[in-house]
C-alpha positions as CSV (number, residue, x, y, z in Angstrom):
1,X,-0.4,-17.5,5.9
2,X,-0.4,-19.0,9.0
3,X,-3.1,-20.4,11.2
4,X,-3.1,-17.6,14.1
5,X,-4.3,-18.8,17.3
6,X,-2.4,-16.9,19.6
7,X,-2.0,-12.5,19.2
8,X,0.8,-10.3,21.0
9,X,0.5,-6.1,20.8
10,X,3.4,-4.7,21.2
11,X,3.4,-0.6,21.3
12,X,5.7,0.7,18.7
13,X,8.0,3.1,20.7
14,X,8.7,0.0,22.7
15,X,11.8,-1.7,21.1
16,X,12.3,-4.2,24.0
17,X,9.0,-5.1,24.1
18,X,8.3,-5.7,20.2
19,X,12.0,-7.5,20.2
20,X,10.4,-10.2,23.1
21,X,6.7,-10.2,21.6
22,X,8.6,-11.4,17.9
23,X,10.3,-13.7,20.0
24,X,7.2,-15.1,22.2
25,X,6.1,-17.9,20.1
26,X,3.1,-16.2,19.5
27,X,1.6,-16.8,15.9
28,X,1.1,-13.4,15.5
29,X,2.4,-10.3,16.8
30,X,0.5,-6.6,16.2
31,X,2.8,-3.9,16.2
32,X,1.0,-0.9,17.0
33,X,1.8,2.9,16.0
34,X,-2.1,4.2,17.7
35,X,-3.5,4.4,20.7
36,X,-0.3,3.4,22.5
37,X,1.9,5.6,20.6
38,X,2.2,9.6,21.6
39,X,1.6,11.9,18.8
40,X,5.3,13.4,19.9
41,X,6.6,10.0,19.8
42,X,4.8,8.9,16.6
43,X,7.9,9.3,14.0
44,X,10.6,7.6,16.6
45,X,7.7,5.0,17.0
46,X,7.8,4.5,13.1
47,X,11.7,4.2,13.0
48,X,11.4,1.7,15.5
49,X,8.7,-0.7,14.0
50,X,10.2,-0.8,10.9
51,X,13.2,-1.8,12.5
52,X,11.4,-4.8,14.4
53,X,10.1,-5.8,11.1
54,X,13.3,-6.1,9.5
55,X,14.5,-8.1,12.8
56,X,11.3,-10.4,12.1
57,X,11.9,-11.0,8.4
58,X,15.2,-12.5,9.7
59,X,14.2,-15.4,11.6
60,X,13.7,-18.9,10.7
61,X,10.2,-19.5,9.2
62,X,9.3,-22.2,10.9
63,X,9.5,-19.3,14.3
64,X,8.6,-16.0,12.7
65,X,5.1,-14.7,13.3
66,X,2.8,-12.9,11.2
67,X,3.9,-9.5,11.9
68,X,1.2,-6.9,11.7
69,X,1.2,-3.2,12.1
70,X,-1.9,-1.4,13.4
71,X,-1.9,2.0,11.6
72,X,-3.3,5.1,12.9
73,X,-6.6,5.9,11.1
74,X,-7.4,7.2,7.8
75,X,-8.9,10.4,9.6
76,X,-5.8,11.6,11.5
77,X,-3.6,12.5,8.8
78,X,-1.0,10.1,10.1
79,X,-1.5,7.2,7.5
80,X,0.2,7.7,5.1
81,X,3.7,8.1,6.5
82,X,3.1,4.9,8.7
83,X,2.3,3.3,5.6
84,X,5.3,4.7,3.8
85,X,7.7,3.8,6.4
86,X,5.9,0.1,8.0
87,X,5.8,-1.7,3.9
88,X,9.1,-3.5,3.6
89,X,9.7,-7.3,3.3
90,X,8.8,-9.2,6.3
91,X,5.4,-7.0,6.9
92,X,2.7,-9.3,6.5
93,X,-0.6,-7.4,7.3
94,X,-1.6,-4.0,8.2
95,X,-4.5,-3.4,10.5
96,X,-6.6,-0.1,9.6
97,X,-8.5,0.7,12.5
98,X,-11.1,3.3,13.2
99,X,-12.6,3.3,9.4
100,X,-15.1,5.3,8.3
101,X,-16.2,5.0,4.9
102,X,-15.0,3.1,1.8
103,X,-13.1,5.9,0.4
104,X,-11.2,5.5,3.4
105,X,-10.3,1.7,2.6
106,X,-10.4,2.2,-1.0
107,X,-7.2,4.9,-0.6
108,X,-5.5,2.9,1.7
109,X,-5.5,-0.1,-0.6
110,X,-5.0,2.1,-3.6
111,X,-1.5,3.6,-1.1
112,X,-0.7,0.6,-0.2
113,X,-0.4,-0.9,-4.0
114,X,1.7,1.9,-4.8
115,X,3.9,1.0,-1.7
116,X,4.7,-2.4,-2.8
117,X,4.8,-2.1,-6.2
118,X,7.9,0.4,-5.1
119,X,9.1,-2.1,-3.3
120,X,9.1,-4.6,-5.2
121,X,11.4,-3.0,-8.0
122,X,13.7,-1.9,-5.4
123,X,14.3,-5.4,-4.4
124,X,14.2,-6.6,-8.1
125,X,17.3,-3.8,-8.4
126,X,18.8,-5.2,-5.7
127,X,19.2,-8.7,-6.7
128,X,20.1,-7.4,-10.1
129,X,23.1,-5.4,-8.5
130,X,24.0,-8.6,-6.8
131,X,24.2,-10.6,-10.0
132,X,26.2,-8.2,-11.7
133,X,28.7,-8.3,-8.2
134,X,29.0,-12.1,-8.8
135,X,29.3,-11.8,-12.9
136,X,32.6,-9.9,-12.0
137,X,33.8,-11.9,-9.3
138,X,33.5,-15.1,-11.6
139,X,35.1,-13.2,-14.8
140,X,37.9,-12.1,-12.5
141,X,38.2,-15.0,-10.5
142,X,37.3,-17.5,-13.9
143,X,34.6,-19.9,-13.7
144,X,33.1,-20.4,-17.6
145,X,31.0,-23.3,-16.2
146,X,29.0,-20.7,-14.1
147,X,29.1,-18.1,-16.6
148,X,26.0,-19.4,-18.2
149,X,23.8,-19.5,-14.8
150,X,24.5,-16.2,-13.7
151,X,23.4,-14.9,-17.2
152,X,20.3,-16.6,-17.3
153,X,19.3,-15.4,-13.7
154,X,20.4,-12.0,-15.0
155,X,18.2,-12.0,-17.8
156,X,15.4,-13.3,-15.2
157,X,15.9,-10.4,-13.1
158,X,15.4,-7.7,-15.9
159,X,12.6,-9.6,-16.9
160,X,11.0,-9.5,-13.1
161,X,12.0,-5.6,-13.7
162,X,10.3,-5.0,-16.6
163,X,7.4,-7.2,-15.7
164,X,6.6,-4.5,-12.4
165,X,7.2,-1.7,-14.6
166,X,4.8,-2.7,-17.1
167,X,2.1,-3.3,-14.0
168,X,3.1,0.1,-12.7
169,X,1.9,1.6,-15.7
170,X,-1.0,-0.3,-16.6
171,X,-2.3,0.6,-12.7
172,X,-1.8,4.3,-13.7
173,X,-3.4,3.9,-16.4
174,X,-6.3,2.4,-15.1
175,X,-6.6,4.9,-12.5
176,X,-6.5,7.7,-14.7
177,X,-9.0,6.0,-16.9
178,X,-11.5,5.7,-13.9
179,X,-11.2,9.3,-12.5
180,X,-12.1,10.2,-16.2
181,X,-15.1,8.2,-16.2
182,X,-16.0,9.5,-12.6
183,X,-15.6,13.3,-13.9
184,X,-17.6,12.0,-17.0
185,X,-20.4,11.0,-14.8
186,X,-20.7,13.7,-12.7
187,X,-20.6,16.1,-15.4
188,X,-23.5,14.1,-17.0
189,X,-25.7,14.3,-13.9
190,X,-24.9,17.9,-13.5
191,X,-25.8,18.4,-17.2
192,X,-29.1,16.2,-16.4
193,X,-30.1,18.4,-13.2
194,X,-29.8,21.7,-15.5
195,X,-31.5,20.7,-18.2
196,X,-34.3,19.1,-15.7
197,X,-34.7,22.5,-13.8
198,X,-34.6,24.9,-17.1
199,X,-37.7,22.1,-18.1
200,X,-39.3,22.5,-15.1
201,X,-39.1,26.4,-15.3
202,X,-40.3,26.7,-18.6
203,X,-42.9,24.9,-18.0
204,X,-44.0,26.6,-14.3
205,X,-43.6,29.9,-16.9
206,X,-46.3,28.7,-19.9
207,X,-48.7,27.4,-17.3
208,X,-48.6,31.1,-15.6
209,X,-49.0,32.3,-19.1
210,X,-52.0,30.4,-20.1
211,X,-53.9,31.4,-16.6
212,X,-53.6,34.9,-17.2
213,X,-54.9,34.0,-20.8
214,X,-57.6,31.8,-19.3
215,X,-58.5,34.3,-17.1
């Protein structure tokens, strides 16, 4: 990442304006579907931005900025399809604003995971589509010396594939397993509350019984 000293907003249903922030020389530049966007204009807004990332992603390094997008809050309901349409290659950050608890940032990690784990694979497929696109070009075309490179890479590839699969799984797994133990939990205090209360009553009921006894 690098060192940011200088920041550009740019509003997301602005394409000129994003196109000259990215542009700017600024080291970073916030693209931002909130406060700047209209609701009615939200989904163009989203169109848009993801379009200025990909524009960003193709610049020379040494000039591209660290492109962030500035969601709209957790609260609004509007999150997740920023989410779903802003994470693509060439996003770098996303700025949650507005939160207001750490369920809130807890989802939004948990969402965004899920996001670029899909991604991920779909640019794994992609490469792998273009190695088998040069694997025919060489057979037809005949170059045996290159045969064995394009393989390997091949083999890489499905390995990449299978590696992000695996991960996919292990983090559904994992999040299954912790929802179980939260249920588990709950259902232990609620067992603990009961059996604290029928205690309690019991023993309100044998003190009433031993005053009228006493009495």
């Amino acid at each position: 990442m690098k060192l940011v000293r200088t920041a550009l907003f740019a509003p997301g249903s602005k394409e000129r304006v994003m196109a000259k922030a990215l542009e700017s020389g600024a080291h970073a530049v916030i693209l931002d579907l909130e406060d700047s966007v209209p609701i009615a204009a939200k989904a163009e807004a989203r169109a848009l931005v993801a379009r200025a990332i990909d524009s960003a992603s193709a610049l020379p390094a040494v000039s591209r900025p660290v492109v962030t997008v500035r969601t709209n809050g957790a609260a609004t309901g509007l999150l997740a399809d920023d989410l779903t349409a802003v994470v693509r290659k060439g996003l770098d950050a996303i700025f949650l604003p507005k939160v207001e608890s750490v369920e809130q940032m807890t989802g939004t990690a948990s969402l965004l995971d899920r996001l670029e784990a899909a991604l991920h694979r779909i640019m794994a497929q992609d490469q792998m589509a273009a190695l088998e696109v040069e694997i025919r070009e060489a057979m037809v075309y005949g170059a045996p010396k290159e045969m064995g490179a394009l393989y390997s890479r091949t083999f890489q590839m499905r390995d990449v594939i299978k590696a992000e699969q695996d991960k996919a799984r292990k983090k559904r797994d994992d999040e299954s397993w912790q929802r179980k133990e939260k249920e588990r939990l709950l259902n232990e205090r609620q067992a603990y509350l009961l059996a604290t209360f029928l205690f309690l009553l019991y023993l309100w009921i044998l003190l009433g019984l031993l005053s009228r006894i006493g009495k």
